[in-house]
ZADO-1210 file (C-alpha; in nm, 4 decimals, padded with zeros to 6 digits):
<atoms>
<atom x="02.2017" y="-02.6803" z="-03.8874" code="UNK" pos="1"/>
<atom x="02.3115" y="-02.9675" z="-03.6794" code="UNK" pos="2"/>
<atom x="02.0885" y="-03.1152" z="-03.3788" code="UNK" pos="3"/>
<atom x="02.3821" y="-02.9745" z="-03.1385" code="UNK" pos="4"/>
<atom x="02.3073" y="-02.5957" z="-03.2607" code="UNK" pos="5"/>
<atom x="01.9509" y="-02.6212" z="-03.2201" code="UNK" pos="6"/>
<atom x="01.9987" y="-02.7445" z="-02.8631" code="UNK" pos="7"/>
<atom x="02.2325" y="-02.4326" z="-02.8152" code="UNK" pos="8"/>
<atom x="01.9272" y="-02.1884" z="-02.9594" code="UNK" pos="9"/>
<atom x="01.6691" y="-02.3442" z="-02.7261" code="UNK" pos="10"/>
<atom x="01.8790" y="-02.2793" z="-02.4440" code="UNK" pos="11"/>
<atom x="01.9540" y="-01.9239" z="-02.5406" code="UNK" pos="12"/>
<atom x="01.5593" y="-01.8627" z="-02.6351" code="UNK" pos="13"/>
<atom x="01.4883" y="-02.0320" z="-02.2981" code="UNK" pos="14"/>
<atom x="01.7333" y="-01.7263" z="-02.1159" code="UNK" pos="15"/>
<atom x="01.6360" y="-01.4878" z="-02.3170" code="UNK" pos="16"/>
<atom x="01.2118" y="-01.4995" z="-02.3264" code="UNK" pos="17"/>
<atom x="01.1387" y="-01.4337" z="-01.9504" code="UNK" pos="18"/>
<atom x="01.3910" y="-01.1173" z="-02.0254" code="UNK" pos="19"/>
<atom x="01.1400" y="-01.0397" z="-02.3443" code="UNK" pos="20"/>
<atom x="00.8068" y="-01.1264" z="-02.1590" code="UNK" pos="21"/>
<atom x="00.9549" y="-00.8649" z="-01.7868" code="UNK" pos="22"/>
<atom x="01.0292" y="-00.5943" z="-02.1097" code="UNK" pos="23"/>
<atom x="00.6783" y="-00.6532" z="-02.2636" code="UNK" pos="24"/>
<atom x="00.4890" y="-00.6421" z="-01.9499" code="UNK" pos="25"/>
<atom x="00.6560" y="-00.3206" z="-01.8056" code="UNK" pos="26"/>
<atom x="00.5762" y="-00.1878" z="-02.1539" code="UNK" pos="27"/>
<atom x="00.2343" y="-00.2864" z="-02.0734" code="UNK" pos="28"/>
<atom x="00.2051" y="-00.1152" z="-01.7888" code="UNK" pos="29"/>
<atom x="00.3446" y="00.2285" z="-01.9047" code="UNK" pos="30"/>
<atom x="00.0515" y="00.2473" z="-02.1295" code="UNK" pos="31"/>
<atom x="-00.1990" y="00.1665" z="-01.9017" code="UNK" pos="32"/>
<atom x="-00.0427" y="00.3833" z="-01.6617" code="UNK" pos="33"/>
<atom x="-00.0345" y="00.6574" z="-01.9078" code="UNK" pos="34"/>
<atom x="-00.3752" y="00.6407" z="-02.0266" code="UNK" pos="35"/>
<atom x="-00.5459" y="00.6470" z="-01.6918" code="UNK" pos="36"/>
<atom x="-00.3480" y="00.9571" z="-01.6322" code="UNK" pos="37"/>
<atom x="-00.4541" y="01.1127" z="-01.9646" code="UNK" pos="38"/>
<atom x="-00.8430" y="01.0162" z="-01.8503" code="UNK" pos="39"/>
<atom x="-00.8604" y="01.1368" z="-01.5076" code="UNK" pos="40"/>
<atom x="-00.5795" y="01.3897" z="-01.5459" code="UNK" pos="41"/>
<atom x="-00.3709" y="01.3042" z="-01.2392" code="UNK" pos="42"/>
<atom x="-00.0782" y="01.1100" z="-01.1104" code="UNK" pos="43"/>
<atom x="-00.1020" y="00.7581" z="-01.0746" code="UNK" pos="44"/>
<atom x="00.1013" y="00.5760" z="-00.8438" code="UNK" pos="45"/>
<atom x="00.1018" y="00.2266" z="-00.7518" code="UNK" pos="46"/>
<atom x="00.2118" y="00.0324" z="-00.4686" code="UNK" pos="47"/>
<atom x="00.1850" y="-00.3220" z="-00.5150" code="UNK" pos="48"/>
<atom x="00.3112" y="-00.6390" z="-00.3177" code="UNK" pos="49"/>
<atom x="00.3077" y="-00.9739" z="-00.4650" code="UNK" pos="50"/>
<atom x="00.4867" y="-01.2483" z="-00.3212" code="UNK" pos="51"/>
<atom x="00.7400" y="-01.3456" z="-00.5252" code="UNK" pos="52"/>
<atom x="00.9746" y="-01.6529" z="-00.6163" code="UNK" pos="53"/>
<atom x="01.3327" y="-01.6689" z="-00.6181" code="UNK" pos="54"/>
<atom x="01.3946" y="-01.7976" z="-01.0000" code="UNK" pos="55"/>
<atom x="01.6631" y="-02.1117" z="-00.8680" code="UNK" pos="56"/>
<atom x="01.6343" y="-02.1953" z="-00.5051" code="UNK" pos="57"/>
<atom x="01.2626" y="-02.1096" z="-00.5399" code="UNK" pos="58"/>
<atom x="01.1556" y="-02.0152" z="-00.1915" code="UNK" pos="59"/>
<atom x="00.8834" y="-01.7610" z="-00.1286" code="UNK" pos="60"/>
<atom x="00.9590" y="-01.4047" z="-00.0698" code="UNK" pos="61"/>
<atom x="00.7123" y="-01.1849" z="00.1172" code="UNK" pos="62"/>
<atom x="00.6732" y="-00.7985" z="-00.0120" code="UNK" pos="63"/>
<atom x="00.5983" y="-00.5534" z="00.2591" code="UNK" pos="64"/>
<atom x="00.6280" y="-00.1878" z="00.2768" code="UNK" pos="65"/>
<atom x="00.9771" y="-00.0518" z="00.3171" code="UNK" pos="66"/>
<atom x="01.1695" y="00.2787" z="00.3268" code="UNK" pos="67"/>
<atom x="01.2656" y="00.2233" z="-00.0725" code="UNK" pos="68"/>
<atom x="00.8650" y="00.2419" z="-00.1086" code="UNK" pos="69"/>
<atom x="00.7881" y="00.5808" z="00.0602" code="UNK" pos="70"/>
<atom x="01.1308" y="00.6837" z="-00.0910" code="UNK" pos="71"/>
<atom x="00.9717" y="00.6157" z="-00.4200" code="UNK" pos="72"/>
<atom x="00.6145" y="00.7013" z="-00.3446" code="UNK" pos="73"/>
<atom x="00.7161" y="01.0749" z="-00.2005" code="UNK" pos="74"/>
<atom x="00.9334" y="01.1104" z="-00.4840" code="UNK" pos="75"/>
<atom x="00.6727" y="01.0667" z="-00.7341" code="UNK" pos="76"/>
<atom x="00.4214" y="01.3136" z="-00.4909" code="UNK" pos="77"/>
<atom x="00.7531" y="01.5980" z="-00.4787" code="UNK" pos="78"/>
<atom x="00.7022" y="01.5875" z="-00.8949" code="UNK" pos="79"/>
<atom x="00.3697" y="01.6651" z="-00.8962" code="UNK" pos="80"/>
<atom x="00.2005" y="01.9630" z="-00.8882" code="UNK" pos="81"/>
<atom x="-00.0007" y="02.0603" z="-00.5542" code="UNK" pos="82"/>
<atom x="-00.3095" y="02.1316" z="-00.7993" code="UNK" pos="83"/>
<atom x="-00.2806" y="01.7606" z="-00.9941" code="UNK" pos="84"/>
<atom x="-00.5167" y="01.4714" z="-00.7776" code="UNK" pos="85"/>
<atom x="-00.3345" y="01.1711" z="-00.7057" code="UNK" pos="86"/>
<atom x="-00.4379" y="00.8059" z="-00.7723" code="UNK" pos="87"/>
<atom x="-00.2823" y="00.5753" z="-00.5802" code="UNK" pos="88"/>
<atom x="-00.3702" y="00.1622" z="-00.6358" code="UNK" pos="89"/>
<atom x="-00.2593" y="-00.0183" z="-00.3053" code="UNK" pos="90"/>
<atom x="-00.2510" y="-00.3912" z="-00.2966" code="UNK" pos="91"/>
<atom x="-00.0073" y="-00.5135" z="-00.0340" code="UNK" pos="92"/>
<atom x="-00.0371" y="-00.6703" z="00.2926" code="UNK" pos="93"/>
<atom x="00.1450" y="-00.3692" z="00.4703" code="UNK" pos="94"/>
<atom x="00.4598" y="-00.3249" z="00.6256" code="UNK" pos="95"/>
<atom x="00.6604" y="-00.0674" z="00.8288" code="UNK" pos="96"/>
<atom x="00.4844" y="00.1632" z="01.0439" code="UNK" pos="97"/>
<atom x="00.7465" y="00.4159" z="00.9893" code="UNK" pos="98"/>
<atom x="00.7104" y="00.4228" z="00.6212" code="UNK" pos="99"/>
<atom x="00.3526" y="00.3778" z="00.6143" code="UNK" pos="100"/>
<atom x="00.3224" y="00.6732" z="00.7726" code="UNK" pos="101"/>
<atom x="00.5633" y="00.8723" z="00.5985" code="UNK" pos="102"/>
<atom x="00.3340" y="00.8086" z="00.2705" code="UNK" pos="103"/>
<atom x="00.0189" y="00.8642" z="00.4190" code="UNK" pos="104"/>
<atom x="00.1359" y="01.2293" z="00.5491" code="UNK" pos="105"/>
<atom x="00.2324" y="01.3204" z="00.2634" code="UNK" pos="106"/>
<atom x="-00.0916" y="01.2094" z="00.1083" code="UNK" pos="107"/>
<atom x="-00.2490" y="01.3804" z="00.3480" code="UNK" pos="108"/>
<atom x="-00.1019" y="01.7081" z="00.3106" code="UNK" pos="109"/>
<atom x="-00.1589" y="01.6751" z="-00.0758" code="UNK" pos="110"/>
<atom x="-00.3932" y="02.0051" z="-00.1466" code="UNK" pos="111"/>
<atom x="-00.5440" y="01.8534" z="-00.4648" code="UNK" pos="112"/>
<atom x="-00.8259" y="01.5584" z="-00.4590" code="UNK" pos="113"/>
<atom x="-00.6762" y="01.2111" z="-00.3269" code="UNK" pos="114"/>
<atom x="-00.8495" y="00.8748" z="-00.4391" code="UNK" pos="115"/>
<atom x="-00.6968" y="00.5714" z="-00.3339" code="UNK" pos="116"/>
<atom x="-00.7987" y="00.2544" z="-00.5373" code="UNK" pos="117"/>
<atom x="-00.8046" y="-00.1029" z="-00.3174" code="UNK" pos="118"/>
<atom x="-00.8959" y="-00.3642" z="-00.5762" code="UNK" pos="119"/>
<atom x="-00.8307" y="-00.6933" z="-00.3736" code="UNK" pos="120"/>
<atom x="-00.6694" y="-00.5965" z="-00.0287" code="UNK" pos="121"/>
<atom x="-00.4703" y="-00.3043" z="00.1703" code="UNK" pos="122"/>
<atom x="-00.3839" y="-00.4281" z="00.5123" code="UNK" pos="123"/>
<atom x="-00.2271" y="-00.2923" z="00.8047" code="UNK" pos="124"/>
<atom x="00.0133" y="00.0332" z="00.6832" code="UNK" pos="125"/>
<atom x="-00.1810" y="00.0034" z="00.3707" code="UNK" pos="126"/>
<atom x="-00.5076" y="00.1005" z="00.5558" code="UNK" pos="127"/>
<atom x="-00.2780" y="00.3933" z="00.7404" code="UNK" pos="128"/>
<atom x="-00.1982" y="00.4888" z="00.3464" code="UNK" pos="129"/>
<atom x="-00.5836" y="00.4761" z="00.2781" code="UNK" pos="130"/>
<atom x="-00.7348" y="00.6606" z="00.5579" code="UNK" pos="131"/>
<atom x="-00.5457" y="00.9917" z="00.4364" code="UNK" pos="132"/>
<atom x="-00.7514" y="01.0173" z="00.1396" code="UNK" pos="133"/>
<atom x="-01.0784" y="01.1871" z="00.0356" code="UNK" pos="134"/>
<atom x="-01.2072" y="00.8840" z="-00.1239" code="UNK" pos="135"/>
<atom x="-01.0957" y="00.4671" z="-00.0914" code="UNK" pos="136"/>
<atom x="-01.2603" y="00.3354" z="-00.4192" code="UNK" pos="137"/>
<atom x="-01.2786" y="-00.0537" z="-00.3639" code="UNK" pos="138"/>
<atom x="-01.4235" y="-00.3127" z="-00.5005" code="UNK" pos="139"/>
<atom x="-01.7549" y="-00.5263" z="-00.3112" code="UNK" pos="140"/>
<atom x="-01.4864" y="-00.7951" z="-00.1676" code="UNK" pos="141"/>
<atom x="-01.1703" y="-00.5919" z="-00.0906" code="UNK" pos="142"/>
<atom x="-01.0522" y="-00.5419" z="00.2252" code="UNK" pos="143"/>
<atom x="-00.8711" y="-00.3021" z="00.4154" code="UNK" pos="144"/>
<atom x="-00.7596" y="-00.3998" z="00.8176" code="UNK" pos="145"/>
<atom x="-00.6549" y="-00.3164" z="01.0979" code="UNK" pos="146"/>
<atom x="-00.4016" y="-00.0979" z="01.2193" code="UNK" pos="147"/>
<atom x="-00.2503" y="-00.2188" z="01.5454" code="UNK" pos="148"/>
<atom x="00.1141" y="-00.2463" z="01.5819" code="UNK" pos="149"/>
<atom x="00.2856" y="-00.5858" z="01.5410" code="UNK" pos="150"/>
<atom x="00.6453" y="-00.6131" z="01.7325" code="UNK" pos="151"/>
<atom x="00.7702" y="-00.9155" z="01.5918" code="UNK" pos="152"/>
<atom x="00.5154" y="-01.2124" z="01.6216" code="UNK" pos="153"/>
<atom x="00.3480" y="-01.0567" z="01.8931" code="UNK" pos="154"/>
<atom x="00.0107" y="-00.7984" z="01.8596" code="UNK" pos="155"/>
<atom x="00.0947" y="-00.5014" z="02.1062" code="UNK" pos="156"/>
<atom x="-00.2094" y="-00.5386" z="02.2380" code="UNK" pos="157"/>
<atom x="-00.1434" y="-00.9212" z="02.3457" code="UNK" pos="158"/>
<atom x="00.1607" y="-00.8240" z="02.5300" code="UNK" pos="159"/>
<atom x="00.0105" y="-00.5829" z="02.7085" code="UNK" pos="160"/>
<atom x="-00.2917" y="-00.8048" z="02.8335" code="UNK" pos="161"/>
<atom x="-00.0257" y="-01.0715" z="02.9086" code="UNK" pos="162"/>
<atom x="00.1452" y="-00.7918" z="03.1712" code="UNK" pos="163"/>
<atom x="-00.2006" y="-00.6929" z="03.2648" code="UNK" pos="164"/>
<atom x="-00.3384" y="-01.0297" z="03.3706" code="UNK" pos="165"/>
<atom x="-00.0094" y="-01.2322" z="03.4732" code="UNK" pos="166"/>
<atom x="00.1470" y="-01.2077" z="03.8229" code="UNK" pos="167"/>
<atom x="00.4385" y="-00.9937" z="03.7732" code="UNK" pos="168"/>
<atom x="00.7163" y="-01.2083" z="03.9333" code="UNK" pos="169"/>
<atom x="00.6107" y="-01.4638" z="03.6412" code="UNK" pos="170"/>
<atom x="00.6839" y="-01.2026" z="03.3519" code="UNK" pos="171"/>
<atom x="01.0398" y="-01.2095" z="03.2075" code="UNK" pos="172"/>
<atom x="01.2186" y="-00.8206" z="03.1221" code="UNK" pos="173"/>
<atom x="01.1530" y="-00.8752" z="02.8069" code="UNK" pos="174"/>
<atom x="00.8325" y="-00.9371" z="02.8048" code="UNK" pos="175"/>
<atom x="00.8038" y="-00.6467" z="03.0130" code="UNK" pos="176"/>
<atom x="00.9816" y="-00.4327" z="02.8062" code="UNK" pos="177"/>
<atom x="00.8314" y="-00.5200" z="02.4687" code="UNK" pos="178"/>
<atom x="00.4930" y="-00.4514" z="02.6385" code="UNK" pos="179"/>
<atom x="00.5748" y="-00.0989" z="02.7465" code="UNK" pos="180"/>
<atom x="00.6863" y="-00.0399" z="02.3606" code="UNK" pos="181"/>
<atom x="00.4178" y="-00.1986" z="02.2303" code="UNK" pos="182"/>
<atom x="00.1559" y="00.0645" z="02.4568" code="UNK" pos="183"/>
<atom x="00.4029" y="00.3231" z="02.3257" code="UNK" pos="184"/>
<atom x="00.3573" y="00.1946" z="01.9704" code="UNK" pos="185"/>
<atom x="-00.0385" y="00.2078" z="01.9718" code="UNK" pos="186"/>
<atom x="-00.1024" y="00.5331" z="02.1256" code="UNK" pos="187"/>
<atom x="00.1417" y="00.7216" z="01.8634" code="UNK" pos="188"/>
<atom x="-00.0428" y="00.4731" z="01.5550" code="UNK" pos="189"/>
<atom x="-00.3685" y="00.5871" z="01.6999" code="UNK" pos="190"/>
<atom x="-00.2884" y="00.9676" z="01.7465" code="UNK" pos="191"/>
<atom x="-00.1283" y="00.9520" z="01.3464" code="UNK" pos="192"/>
<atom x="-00.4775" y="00.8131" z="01.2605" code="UNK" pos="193"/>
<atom x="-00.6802" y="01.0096" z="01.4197" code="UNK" pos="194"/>
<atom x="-00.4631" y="01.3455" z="01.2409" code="UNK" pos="195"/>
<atom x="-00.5333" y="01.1635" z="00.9266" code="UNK" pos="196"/>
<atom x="-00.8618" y="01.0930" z="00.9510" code="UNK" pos="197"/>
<atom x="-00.9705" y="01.4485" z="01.0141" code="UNK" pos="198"/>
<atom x="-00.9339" y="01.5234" z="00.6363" code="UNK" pos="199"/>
<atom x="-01.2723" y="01.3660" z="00.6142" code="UNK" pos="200"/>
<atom x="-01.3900" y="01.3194" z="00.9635" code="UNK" pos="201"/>
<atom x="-01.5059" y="01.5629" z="01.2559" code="UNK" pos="202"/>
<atom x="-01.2428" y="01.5173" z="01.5310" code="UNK" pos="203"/>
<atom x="-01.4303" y="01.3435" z="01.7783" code="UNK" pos="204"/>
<atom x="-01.5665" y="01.0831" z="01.5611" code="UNK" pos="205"/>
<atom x="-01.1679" y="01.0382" z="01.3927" code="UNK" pos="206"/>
<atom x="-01.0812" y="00.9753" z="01.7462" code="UNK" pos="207"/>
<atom x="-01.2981" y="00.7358" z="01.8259" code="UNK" pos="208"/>
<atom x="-01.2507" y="00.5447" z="01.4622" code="UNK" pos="209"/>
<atom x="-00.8956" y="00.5536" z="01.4943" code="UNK" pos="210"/>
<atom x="-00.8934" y="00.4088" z="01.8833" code="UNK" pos="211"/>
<atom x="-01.0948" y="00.1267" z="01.7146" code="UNK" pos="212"/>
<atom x="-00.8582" y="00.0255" z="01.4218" code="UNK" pos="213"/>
<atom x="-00.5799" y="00.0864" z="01.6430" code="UNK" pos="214"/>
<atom x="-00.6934" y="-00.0524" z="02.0081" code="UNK" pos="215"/>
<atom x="-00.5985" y="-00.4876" z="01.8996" code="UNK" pos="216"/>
<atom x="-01.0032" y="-00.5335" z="01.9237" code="UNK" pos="217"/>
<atom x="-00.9363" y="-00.7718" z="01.6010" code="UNK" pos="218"/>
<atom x="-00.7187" y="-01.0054" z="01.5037" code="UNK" pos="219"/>
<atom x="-00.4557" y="-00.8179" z="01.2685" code="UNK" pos="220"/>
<atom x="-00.6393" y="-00.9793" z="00.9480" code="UNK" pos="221"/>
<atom x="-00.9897" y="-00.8827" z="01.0028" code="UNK" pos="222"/>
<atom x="-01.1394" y="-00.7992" z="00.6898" code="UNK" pos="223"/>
<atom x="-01.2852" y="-00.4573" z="00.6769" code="UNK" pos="224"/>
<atom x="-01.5291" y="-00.5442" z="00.3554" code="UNK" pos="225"/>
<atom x="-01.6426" y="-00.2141" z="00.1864" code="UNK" pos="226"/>
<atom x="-01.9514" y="-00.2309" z="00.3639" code="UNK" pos="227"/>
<atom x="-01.7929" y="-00.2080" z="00.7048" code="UNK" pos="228"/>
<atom x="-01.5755" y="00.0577" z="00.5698" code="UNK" pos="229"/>
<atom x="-01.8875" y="00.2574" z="00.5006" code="UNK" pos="230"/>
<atom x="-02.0612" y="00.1823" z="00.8338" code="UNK" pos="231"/>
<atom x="-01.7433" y="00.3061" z="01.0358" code="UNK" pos="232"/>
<atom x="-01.7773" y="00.6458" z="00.8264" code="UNK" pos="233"/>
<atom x="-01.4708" y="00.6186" z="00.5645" code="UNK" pos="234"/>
<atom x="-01.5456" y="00.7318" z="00.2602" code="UNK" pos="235"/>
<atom x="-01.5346" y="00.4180" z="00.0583" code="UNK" pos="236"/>
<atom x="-01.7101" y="00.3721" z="-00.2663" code="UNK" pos="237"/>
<atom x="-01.7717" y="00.0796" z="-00.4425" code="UNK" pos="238"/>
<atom x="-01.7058" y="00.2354" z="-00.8162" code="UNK" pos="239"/>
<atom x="-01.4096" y="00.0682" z="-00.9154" code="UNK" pos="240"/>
<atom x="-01.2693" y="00.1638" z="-01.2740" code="UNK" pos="241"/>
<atom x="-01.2001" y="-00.1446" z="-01.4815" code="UNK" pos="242"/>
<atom x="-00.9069" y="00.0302" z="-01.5932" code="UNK" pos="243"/>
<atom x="-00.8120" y="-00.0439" z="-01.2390" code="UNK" pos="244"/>
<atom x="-00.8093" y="-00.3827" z="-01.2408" code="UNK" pos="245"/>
<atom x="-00.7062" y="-00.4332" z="-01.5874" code="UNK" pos="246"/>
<atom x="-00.4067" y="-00.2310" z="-01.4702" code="UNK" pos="247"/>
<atom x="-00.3507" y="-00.5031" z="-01.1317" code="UNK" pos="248"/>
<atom x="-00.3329" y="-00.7890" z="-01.3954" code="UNK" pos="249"/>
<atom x="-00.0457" y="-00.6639" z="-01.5479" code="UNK" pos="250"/>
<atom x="00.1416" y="-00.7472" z="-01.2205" code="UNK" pos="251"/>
<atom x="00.1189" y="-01.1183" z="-01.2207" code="UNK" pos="252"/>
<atom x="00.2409" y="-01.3595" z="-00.9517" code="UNK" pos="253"/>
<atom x="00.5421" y="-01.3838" z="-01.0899" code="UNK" pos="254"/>
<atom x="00.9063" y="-01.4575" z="-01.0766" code="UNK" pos="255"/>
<atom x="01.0541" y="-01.1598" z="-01.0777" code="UNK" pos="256"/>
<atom x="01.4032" y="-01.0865" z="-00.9255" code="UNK" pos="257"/>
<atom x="01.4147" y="-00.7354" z="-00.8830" code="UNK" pos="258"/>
<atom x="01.2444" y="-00.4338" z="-00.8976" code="UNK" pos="259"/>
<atom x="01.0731" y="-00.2449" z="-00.6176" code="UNK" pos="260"/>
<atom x="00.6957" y="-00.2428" z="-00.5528" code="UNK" pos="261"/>
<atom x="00.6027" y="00.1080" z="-00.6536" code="UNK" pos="262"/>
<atom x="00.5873" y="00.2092" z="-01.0016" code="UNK" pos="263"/>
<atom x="00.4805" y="00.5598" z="-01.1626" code="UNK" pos="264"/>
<atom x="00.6088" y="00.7213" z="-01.5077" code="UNK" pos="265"/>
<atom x="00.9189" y="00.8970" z="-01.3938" code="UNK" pos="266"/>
<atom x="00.8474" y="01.2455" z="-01.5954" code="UNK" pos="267"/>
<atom x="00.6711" y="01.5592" z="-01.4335" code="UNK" pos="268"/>
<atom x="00.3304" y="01.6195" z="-01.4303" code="UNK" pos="269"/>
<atom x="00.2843" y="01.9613" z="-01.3756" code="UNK" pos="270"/>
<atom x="-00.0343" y="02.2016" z="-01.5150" code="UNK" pos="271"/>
<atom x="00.0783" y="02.4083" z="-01.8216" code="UNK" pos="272"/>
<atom x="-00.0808" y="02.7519" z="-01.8129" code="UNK" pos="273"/>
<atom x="-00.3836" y="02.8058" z="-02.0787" code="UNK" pos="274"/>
<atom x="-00.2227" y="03.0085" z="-02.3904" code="UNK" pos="275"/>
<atom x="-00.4280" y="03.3309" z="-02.3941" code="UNK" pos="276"/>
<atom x="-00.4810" y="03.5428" z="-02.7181" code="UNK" pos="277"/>
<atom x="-00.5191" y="03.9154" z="-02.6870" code="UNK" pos="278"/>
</atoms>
């Protein structure tokens, strides 16, 4: 074999081995995703933003909640039986408040037992996603965050103090305008969390919890540890599965150039009758 055919096999190993290590890891996953199910007898679902690299110009690409997610997400809820719990593993910085809260009704409205599993972070619409279950299972140092609408680069809350405090002949339309959206915005994100939170929560105290995740009393990352999740009256628990985060490892920082961020084995899962004899 001359020197010029083994430069041709290293290049064709070198385009062919990332292809090998994406097919290994999803195979990976499958099985983990499979066993968990076979343990705790549910669907799992997982929603998962990384930021990822494009492979030649190599510039970052945020992840965020999209309409392809809660496509995907209700989807995998429609092929499950109403009697089979859900687990869903959210670790993404959040995202659209429209599809946020298309997941998180449907979560809601699930009739069988809900845990959602947050083993690093679930900002923002991930938090919406989490306060619709019966249980947010996260580790000592996750977070979850606050829930106030963003428009833009602007908090809603921030435009509206700007209109509250600033003589009105100095405030341009749009200002203006993007200040009467955003009060619009926070009163329907805080009247969607309040609905949610009353799966768990008497309706006075959901109201009041939801005016405070919603109201802009934070900045938009304020970490909501476990412990402050607990003293605000969600029903966090600090039993994470290592399954769980052996599972999270198997999506790697990586540079991956396709794919969406929600993943679930795309078969039913539906409760098979007990055979009877007699």
């Amino acid at each position: 074999m001359s020197f010029g055919d083994l430069i041709w096999l290293f290049f064709i190993f070198s385009a062919v081995q990332p292809m090998l290590q994406q097919k290994m890891l999803e195979a990976m996953r499958v099985r983990k995703i499979s066993q968990l199910e076979r343990e705790r007898k549910s669907r799992v679902i997982l929603l998962v933003h990384r930021q990822e690299t494009m492979r030649f110009l190599g510039f970052p690409v945020a992840r965020y909640i999209d309409i392809n997610d809660s496509e995907e997400v209700l989807r995998a809820i429609q092929m499950t039986d109403a009697d089979v719990p859900l687990d869903l593993v959210l670790h993404t910085p959040g995202g659209l408040v429209l599809a946020a809260l298309q997941i998180a009704k449907a979560v809601r409205e699930h009739k069988a037992r809900v845990t959602v599993f947050v083993p690093h972070y679930a900002m923002s619409g991930g938090t919406l996603i989490a306060l619709a279950a019966d249980e947010i299972v996260m580790c000592e140092h996750s977070v979850l965050g606050p829930i106030d609408p963003q428009l833009g680069e602007s908090p809603a809350a921030s435009l509206i103090k700007v209109v509250e405090q600033k003589p009105m002949a100095k405030i341009d339309d749009k200002t203006l305008i993007m200040a009467d959206v955003g009060r619009k915005a926070i009163t329907q994100v805080r009247q969607a969390a309040s609905e949610l939170l009353t799966r768990h929560l008497p309706a006075e105290q959901a109201t009041a919890l939801a005016e405070k995740l919603s109201a802009g009393i934070w900045t938009h990352d304020y970490p909501i540890w476990a412990s402050t999740g607990k003293s605000l009256g969600l029903p966090v628990s600090t039993k994470m599965p290592n399954d769980v985060l052996q599972l999270l490892t198997l999506y790697p920082q990586p540079v991956r150039m396709q794919g969406g961020g929600v993943e679930y084995l795309p078969v039913e899962r539906r409760n098979q009758p007990e055979s009877r004899f007699g």
